[in-house]
N, C-alpha and C positions, 0 to 999 in steps of 0.2 A: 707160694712162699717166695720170698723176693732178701737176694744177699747182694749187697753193692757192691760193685767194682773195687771202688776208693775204699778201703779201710785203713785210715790213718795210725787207729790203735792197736794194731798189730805189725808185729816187729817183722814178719814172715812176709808180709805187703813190700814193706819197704827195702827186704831182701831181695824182690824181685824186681821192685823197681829201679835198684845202683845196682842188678846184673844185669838188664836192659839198655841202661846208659852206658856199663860199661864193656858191654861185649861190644859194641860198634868200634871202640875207642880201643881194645885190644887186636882188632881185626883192622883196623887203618895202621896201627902198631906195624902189622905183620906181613901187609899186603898192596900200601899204598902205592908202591910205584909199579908191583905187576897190574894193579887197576888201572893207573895212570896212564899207564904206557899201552896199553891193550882195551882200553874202555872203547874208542871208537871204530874198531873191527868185531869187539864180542856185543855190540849193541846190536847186529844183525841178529843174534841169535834170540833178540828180547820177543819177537812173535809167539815165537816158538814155545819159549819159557812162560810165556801168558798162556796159551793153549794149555800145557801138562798145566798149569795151577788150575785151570778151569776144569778140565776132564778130573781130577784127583776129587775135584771138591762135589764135581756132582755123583761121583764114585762114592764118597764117603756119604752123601746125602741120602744117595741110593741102598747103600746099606742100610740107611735107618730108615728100617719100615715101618715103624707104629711113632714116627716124629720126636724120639726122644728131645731131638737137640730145642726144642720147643723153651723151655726153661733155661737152656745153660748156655746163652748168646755169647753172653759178659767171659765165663770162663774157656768160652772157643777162640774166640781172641786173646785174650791171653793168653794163651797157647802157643798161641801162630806168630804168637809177635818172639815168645820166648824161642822158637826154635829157630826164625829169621833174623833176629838179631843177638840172640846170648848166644847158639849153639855155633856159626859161624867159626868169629874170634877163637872161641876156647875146644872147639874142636880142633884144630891147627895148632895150638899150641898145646893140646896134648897127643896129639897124632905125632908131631917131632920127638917129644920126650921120650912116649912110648914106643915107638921105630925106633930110637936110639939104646932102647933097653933089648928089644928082638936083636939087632944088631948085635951087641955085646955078646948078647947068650948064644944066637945063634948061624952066626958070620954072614958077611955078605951076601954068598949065593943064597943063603936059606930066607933071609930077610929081601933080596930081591922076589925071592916069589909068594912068600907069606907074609909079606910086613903089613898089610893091606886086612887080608884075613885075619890077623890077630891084632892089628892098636884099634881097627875102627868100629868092631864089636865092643872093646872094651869101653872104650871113653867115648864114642861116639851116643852108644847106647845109651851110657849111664849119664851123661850130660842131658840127653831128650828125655830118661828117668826121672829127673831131680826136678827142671822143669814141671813135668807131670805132677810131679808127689806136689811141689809147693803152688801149684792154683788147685789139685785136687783139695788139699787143707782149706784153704782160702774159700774153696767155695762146697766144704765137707754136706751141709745139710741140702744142698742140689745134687749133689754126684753120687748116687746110689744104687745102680744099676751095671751089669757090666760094659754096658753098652753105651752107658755115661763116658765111661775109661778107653772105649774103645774110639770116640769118637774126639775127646780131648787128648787121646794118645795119637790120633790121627793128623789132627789138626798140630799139634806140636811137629811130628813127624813132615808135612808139609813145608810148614815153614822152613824146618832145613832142609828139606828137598829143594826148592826152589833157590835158595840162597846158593847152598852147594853149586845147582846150574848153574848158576852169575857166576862162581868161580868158576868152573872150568869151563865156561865161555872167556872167560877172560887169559886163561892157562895157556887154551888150544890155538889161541888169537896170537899170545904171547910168542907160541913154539912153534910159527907158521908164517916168517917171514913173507913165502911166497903168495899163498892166499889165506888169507886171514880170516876173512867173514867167510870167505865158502866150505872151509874146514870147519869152524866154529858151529854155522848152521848143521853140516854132517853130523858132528859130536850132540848137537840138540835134541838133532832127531832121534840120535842112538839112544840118550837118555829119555825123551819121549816114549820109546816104544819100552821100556826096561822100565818106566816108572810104576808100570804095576803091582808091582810086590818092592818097591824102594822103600825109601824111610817112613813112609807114612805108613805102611801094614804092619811095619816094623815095631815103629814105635806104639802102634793102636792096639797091641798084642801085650805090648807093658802095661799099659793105660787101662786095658782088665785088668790083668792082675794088682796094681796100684787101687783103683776103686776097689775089688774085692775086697784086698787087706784094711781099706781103712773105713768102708762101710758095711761089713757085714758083720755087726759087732751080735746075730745071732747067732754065730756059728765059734767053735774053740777057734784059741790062738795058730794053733798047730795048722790046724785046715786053713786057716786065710793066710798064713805064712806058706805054707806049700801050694797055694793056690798062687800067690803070688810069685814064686821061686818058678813054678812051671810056665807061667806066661810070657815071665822076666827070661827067662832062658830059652823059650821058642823064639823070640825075638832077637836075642844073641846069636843063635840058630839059624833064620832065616839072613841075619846080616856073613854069616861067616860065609854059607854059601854061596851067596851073591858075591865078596871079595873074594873067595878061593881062589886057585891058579885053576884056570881052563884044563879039560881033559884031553888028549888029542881025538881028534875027529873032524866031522865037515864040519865049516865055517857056522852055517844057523844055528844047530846044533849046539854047538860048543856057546853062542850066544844064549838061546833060549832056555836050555836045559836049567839053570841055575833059577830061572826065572819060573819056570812050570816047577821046581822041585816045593821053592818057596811059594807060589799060590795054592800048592796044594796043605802045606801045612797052614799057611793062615784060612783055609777053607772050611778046615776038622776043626782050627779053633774058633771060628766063625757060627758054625751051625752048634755050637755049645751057646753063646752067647745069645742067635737068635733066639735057640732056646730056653733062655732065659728071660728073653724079651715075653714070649709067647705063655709063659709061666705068668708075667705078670701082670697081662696084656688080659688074662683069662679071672685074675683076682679083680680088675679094676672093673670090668662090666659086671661081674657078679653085686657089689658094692649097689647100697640103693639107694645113694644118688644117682645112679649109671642110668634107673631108669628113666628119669625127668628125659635125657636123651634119646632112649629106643629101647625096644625090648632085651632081654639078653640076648636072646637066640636071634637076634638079626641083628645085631651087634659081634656077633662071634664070624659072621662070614669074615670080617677083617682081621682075620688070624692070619691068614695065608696070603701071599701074595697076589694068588688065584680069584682067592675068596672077593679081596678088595679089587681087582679088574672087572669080577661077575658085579660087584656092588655099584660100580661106577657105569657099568654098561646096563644095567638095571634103572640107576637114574634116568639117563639118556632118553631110554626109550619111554619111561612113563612118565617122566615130569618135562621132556622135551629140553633135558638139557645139554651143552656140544660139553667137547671133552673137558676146554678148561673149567667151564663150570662144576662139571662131575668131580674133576679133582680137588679146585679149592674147596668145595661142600665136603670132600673127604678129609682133606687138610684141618677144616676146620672142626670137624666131628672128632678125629686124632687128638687134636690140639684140647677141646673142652674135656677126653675122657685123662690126657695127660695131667690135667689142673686137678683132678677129683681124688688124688691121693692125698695132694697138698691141703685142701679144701676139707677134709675128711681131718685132715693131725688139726688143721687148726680149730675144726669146731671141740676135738679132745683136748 
């Protein structure tokens, strides 16, 4: 099944498209002269910022064991563009409003050490949300899996990861008269080693529960609304931790800890979703077109991660194939049992 990019005749396309253009144009609004003026001491930091966008992506790749992203190119880009260029801009400019409301309520000191922990769960999250929800629409009859949401929540999540870097590359560049690019590189590397549970686990945790609610029309309202409420809130969850005020203790610690609290929750919600992968992963070879491909039962070693290492070291040694061969032959065996759901509605 195949859903194009371009869809003119839909009003929700062209919503995304004037937030696209115009998040750049709110973010130069907001931010032009600290880029200006700090753009060539935070360009040191652009290695850096390439490396976490590479590690992230093949993190997220790696997550996906049975190749969902196979079908849903068009809507991962979209994604990534949404979260590097809309969430920028209009994060910032509701990060001030909302700081300025903690403020009010809860006076300087208090908003000195929580103003962080409660605006950027709020509107940070819910901007990478909105996003999500309008390509999830956009491309409803691809995204059906949770592992669909998890992966376009990721890739949203991404793209403001990486953006966010360029700003405080450019922040730490700004508020370092003396060395400019050697603090900026330090600050990259901080966020480098912290990108693991960042906005892209963050957001990949909404992006379940977003495709559940809007693809699992087998199930009550009730259940995909609370399925979505609990993903949407592990993600709020995992950001408020991460901004909290540090606890007193040694230095790494007080680093890492925020970081280990949040892998471990997107881990529990993680092995739900493989699970769900592996649910489906077990309908699809059962299906008899699956046999033209192989039999079930040597179809099902590619359940487990294990499974598919022993299948690719099995080639190896009997068909004389080296490693990359073994994988693209897996790739592409993943890839034709991915097509067979689609292949199967349209013959119905």
């Amino acid at each position: 099944m195949r859903v194009n990019w371009f869809q003119p005749r839909s009003l929700l396309f062209w919503v995304y498209c004037l937030a696209v253009l115009g998040g750049p144009i709110l973010f130069v609004l907001q931010a032009f002269g600290q880029v200006w003026y700090a753009m060539p001491a935070a360009l040191a930091a652009v290695p850096i910022t390439l490396v976490t966008l590479l590690v992230i992506w093949r993190i997220l790749l790696w997550l996906d064991g049975f190749h969902a992203r196979g079908f849903i190119f068009a809507p991962l880009v979209m994604g990534f563009i949404w979260g590097a260029t809309v969430w920028p801009g209009l994060s910032m400019w509701a990060n001030d409003h909302v700081t300025r409301v903690v403020t009010n309520l809860g006076g300087d000191a208090f908003a000195v050490n929580w103003q962080a922990a409660i605006s950027a769960p709020i509107d940070e999250e819910l901007i990478k949300a909105i996003g999500i929800a309008i390509v999830a629409v956009l491309f409803r009859p691809l995204l059906t899996r949770p592992m669909h949401g998890l992966l376009l929540g990721g890739f949203v999540g991404l793209g403001a990861q990486i953006s966010e870097d360029c700003l405080y590359s450019t922040q730490t560049a700004l508020l370092s008269p003396q060395h400019p690019a050697a603090d900026t590189i330090i600050v990259a590397l901080l966020r480098l080693i912290t990108a693991f549970t960042s906005h892209w686990a963050m957001s990949a945790l909404a992006g379940v529960g977003i495709v559940v609610l809007l693809s699992r029309t087998d199930r009550p309202w009730s259940w995909r609304l609370g399925m979505f409420a609990m993903f949407y809130l592990l993600a709020v969850a995992m950001h408020v931790i991460f901004d909290a005020p540090h606890p007193p203790g040694p230095g790494l610690l007080v680093i890492f800890l925020p970081v280990l609290v949040d892998a471990a929750i997107f881990t529990i919600a993680y092995r739900w979703v493989l699970g769900t992968e592996r649910q489906w992963f077990r309908g699809v070879i059962a299906l008899p077109a699956a046999r033209a491909l192989g039999p079930e039962a040597n179809l099902s070693a590619l359940l487990t991660a294990g499974g598919r290492r022993n299948a690719r070291a099995a080639l190896r040694y009997s068909l004389r194939m080296d490693r990359g061969q073994a994988r693209r032959y897996e790739r592409d065996l993943l890839a034709r049992l991915e097509a067979l759901p689609f292949a199967e509605q349209s013959q119905g």
